[in-house]
C-alpha positions as CSV (number, residue, x, y, z in Angstrom):
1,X,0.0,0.0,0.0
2,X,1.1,3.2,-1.1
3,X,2.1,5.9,2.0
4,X,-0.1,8.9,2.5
5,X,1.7,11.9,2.8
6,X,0.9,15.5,3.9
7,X,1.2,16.4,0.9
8,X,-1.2,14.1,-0.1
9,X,-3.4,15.1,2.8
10,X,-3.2,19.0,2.1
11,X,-4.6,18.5,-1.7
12,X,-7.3,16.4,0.2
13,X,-8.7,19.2,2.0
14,X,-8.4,20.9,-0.5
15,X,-10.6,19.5,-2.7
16,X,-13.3,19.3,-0.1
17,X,-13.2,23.0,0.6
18,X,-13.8,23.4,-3.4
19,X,-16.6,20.9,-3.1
20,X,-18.3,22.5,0.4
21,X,-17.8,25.7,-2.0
22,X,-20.6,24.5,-4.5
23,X,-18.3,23.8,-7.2
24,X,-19.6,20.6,-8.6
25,X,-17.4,17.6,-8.7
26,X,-17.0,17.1,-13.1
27,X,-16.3,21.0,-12.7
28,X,-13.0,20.3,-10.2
29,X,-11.8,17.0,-12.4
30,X,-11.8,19.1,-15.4
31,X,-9.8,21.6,-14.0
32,X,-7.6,19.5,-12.0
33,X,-7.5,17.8,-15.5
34,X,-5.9,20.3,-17.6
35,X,-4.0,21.8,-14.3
36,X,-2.7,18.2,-14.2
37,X,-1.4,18.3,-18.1
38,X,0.3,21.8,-17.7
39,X,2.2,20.4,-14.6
40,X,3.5,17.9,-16.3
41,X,4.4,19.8,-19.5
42,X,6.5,21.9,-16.5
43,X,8.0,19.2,-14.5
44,X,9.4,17.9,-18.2
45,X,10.6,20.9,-19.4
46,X,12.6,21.7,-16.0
47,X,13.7,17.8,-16.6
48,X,15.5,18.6,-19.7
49,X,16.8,22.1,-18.3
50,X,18.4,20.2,-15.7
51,X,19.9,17.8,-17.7
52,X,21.6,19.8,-20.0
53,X,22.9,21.9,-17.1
54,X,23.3,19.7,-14.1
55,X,24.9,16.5,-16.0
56,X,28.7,16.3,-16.8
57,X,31.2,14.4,-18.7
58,X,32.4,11.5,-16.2
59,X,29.7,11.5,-13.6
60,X,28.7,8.5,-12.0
61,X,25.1,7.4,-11.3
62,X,26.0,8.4,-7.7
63,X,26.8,12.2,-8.5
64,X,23.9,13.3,-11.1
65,X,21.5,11.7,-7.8
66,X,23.2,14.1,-5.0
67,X,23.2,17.1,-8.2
68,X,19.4,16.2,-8.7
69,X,19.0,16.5,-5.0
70,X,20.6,19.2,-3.8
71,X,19.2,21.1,-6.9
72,X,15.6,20.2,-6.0
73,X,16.1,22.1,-2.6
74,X,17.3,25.1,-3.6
75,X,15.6,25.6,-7.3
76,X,11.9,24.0,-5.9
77,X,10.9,26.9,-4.4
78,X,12.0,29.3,-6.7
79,X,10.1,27.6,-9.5
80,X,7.2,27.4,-7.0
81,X,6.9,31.0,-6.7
82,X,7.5,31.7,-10.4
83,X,4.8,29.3,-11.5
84,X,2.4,31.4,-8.6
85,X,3.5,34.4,-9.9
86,X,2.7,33.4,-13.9
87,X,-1.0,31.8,-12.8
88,X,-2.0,34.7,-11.1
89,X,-1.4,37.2,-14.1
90,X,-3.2,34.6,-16.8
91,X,-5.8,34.9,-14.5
92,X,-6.2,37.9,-14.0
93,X,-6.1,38.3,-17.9
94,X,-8.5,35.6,-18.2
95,X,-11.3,37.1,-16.3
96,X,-10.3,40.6,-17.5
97,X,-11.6,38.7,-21.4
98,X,-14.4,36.9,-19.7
99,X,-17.3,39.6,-20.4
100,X,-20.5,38.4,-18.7
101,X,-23.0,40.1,-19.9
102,X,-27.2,41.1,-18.8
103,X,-28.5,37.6,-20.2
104,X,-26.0,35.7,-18.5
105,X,-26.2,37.5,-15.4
106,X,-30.1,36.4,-15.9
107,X,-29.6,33.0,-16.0
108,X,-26.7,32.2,-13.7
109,X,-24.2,31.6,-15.9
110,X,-21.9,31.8,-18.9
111,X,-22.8,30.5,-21.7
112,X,-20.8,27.7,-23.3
113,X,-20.0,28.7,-27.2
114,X,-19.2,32.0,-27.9
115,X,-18.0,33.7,-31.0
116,X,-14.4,33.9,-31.3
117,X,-11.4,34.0,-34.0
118,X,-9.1,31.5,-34.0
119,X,-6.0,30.5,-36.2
120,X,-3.6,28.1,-36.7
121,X,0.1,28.7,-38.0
122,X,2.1,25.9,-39.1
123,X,5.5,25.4,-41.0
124,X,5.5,23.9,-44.5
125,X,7.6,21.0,-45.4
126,X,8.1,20.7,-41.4
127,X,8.1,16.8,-41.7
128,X,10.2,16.4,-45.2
129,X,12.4,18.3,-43.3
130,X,12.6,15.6,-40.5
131,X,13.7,13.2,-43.2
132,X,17.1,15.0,-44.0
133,X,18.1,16.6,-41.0
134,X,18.7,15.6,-37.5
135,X,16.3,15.1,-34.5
136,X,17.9,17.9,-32.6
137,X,17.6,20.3,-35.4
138,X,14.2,19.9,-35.5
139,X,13.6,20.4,-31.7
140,X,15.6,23.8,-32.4
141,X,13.6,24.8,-35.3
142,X,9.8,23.6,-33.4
143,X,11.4,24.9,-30.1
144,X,12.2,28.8,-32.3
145,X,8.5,29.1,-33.7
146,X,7.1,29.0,-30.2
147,X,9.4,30.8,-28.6
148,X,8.9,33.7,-31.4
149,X,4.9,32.9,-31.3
150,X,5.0,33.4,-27.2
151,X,6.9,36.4,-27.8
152,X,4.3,38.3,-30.5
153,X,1.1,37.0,-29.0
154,X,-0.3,39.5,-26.8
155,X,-3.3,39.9,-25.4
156,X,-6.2,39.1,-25.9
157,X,-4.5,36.9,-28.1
158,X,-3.8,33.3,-26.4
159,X,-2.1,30.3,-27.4
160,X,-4.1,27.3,-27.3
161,X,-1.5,24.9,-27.9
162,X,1.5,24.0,-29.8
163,X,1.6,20.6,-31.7
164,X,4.8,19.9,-33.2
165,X,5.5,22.5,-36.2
166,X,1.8,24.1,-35.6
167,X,0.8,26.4,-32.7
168,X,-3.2,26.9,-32.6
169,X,-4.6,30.9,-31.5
170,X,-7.5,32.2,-29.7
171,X,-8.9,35.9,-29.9
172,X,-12.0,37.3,-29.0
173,X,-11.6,40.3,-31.7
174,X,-9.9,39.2,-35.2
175,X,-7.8,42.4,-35.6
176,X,-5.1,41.5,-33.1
177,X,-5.1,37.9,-34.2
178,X,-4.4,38.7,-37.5
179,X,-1.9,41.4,-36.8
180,X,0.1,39.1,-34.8
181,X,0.0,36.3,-37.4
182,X,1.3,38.8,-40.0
183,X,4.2,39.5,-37.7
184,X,4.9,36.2,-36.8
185,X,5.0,35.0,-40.9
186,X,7.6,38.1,-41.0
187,X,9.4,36.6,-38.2
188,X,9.4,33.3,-39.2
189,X,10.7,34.4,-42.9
190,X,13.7,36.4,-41.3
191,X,15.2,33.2,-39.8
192,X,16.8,32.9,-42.9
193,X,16.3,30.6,-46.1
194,X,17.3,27.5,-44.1
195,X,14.3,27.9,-42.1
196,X,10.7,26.6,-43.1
197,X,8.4,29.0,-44.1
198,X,5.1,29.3,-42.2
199,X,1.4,29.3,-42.9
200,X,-1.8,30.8,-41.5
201,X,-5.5,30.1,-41.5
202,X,-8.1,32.8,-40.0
203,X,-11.6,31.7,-39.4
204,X,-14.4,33.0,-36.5
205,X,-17.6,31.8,-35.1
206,X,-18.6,29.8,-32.1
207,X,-16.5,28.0,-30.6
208,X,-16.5,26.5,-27.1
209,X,-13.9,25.8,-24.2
210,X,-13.4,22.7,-23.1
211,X,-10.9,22.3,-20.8
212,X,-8.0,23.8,-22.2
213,X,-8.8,23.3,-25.7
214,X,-11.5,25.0,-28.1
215,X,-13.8,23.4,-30.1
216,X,-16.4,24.0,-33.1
217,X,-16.9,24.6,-36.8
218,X,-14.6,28.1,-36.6
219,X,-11.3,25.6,-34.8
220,X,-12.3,23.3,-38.0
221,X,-12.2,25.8,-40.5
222,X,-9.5,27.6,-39.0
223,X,-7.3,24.6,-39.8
224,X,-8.4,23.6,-43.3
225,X,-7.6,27.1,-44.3
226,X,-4.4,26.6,-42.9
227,X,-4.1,23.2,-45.1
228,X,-4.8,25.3,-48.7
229,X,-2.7,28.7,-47.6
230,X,0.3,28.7,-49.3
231,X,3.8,29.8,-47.9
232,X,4.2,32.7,-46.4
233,X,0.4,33.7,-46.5
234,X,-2.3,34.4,-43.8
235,X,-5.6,33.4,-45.5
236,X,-9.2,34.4,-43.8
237,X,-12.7,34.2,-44.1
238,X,-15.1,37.2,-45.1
239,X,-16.1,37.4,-41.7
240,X,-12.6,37.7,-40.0
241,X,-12.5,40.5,-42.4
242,X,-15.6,42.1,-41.6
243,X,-14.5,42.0,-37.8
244,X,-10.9,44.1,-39.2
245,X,-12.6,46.9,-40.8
246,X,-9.7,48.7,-42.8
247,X,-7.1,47.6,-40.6
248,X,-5.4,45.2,-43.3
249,X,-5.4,44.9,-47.3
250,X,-7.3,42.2,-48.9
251,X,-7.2,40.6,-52.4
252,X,-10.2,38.9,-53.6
253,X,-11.9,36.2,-51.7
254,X,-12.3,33.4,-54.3
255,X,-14.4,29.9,-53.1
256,X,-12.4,26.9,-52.1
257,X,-13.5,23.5,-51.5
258,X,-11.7,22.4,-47.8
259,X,-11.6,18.7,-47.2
260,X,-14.0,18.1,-44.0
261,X,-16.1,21.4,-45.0
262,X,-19.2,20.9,-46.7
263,X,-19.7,23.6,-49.5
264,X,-17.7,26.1,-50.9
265,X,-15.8,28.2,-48.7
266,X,-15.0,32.1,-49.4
267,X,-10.9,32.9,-48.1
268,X,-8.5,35.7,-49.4
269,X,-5.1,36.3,-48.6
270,X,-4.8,39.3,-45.6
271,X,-1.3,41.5,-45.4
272,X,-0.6,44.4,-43.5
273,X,-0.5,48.2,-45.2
274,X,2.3,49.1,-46.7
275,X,5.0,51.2,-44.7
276,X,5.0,54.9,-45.4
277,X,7.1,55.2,-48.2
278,X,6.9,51.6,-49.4
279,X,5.4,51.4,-52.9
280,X,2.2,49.0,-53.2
281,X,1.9,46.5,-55.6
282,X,0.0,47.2,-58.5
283,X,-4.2,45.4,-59.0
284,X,-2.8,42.9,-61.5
285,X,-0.1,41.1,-59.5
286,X,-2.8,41.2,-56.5
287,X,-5.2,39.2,-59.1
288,X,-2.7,37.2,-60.0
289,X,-2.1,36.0,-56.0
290,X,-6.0,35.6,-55.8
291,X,-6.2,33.7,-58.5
292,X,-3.0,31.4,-57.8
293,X,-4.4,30.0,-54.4
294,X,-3.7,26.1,-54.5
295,X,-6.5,23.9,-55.5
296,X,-7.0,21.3,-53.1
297,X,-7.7,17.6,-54.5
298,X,-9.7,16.2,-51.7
299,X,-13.6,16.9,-52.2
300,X,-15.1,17.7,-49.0
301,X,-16.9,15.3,-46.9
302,X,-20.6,14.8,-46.5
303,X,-21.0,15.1,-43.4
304,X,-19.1,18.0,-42.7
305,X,-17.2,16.4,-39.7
306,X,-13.3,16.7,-39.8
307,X,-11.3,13.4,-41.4
C-alpha cells in the first residue's frame, strides 16, 4: 500500500473546501485535469533544463542523484513562486476577457460557445524536413516558432497549444489575431532561407472551451484554411474580415472547397498596409495572388465532420 503523505493530505482538504464551496465535482476533475497536463508539461521541461545543465562528462550514477538533489532544494521553491506568480497574471487576464453580460447574469451563468477568432500557423515541409536533417535540429527549429509565437502574442490573443510544427490561437476580436500572425509570418521568414516558411488560417464563429482546448466549426475551418494557404500567406474568411474593418489589405476572396467542409468556402489572402514610403503593388499582380491560391484535390466530406 502506497504511503499517504501531507502532501497528499493537504490537496485532500483541498478539494473538499472546493466541493463545500458549491463547485460541482465534473467542474473540479476538469480543471484538476488540464492543471494536471500543464504540470506535467512543467515538471518535463525543467527535466531537460536540468539535464543539460546539471549532468557532466564522467559523472557517476551516484553524482547526477546528489546534483538532482541538492538542486531540488534550492531551485523547488524558486520555480514554486515563479509558476504562482505566472497563474495569477493569466488569471487575472483571463477574467479581465471573460465579459458576462445582462443575459448571463439572468440565468446564472456563462454561456458555453461563444463567437471567437481562432488561427492556426504551421511550418510547411516541417516533416520532409525531419527526413534529412537531424532530431535535434528539428527540436531547435519547433522549439524557435514557439518561442517567437510566445513572444508576439499579446493579449487578448492566447495560445491554445502547440503541436509539433503548428501552434493553434484564440482571440475574441480578429484584428489582433491577424496582426500578430502577419508578424509572426515576418518573423518566421527572417530566420533565414534554411528555415521553413510558415502558414496561417483565420476563421471565427462559435466556438466553445473545453478544458483547455476549443472546439467547433470556426477551430475546423480555421485549420483547413491553414491546409490550402500557401507559404508565407495568412488566409481568412469574409467574416474575419468584416470584424478588421480597414485595418489590413485584402485581395479577392475566391471559393475553395476544404476537405472536412461541406460547401464552398469564401478565403483571401490578408497582409498588412504598406510602410510609409513603401510602394504597393500594383491590382494585376494582387489578381494574380488571388487567383494562384492552391486547389485542393480532396472533395469535402458529406457530413461535414473533420477526417
Amino acid at each position: 500500500m502506497q504511503e499517504i503523505t501531507n502532501a497528499d493530505l493537504t490537496a485532500a482538504s483541498a478539494l473538499a473546501q472546493l466541493l463545500a464551496a458549491g463547485i460541482p465535482s465534473e467542474e473540479v476533475v476538469d480543471v484538476s485535469r488540464v492543471a494536471g497536463q500543464g504540470v506535467s508539461s512543467i515538471a518535463r521541461a525543467i527535466t531537460r533544463v536540468a539535464s543539460r545543465v546539471l549532468v557532466r562528462a564522467g559523472d557517476s550514477e551516484l553524482d547526477v542523484s546528489r546534483r538532482y538533489v541538492r538542486a531540488a532544494d534550492e531551485f523547488f521553491p524558486l520555480v514554486t513562486a515563479l509558476g504562482i506568480y505566472q497563474f495569477r497574471g493569466h488569471l487575472r487576464e483571463a477574467l479581465r476577457q471573460e465579459a458576462v453580460g445582462r443575459v448571463e447574469r439572468e440565468t446564472g451563468g456563462v454561456r458555453g460557445a461563444r463567437d471567437v477568432s481562432v488561427a492556426f500557423a504551421d511550418l510547411v515541409g516541417f516533416t520532409r524536413l525531419g527526413n534529412r536533417v537531424h532530431a535535434d535540429e528539428i527540436g531547435r527549429v519547433a522549439g524557435r516558432l514557439v518561442t517567437l509565437a510566445y513572444e508576439l502574442a499579446q493579449p487578448p490573443v492566447a495560445i491554445v497549444k502547440t503541436i509539433g510544427d503548428a501552434v493553434m490561437f484564440v482571440s475574441p476580436e480578429p484584428t489582433p489575431l491577424v496582426d500578430c500572425l502577419l508578424r509572426l509570418v515576418d518573423a518566421v521568414d527572417a530566420e533565414g532561407e534554411d528555415f521553413p516558411q510558415l502558414r496561417a488560417g483565420v476563421a471565427r464563429g462559435p466556438a466553445v472551451e473545453v478544458g483547455a482546448d476549443w472546439y467547433g466549426h470556426a477551430v475546423n475551418l480555421a485549420s483547413r484554411l491553414t491546409a490550402a494557404a500557401r507559404p508565407g500567406y495568412v488566409v481568412a474568411t469574409p467574416e474575419v474580415r468584416a470584424g478588421t474593418g480597414a485595418s489590413f489589405r485584402w485581395s479577392r476572396a475566391l471559393p475553395r472547397h476544404l476537405r472536412g467542409v461541406r460547401g464552398p468556402v469564401l478565403m483571401a489572402r490578408v497582409r498588412a498596409h504598406p510602410a510609409p514610403g513603401e510602394r504597393a503593388r500594383g491590382l494585376l499582380e494582387a489578381a494574380v495572388q488571388a487567383l494562384t491560391l492552391p486547389v485542393d484535390p480532396e472533395p469535402a466530406g458529406d457530413d461535414g465532420v473533420v477526417g
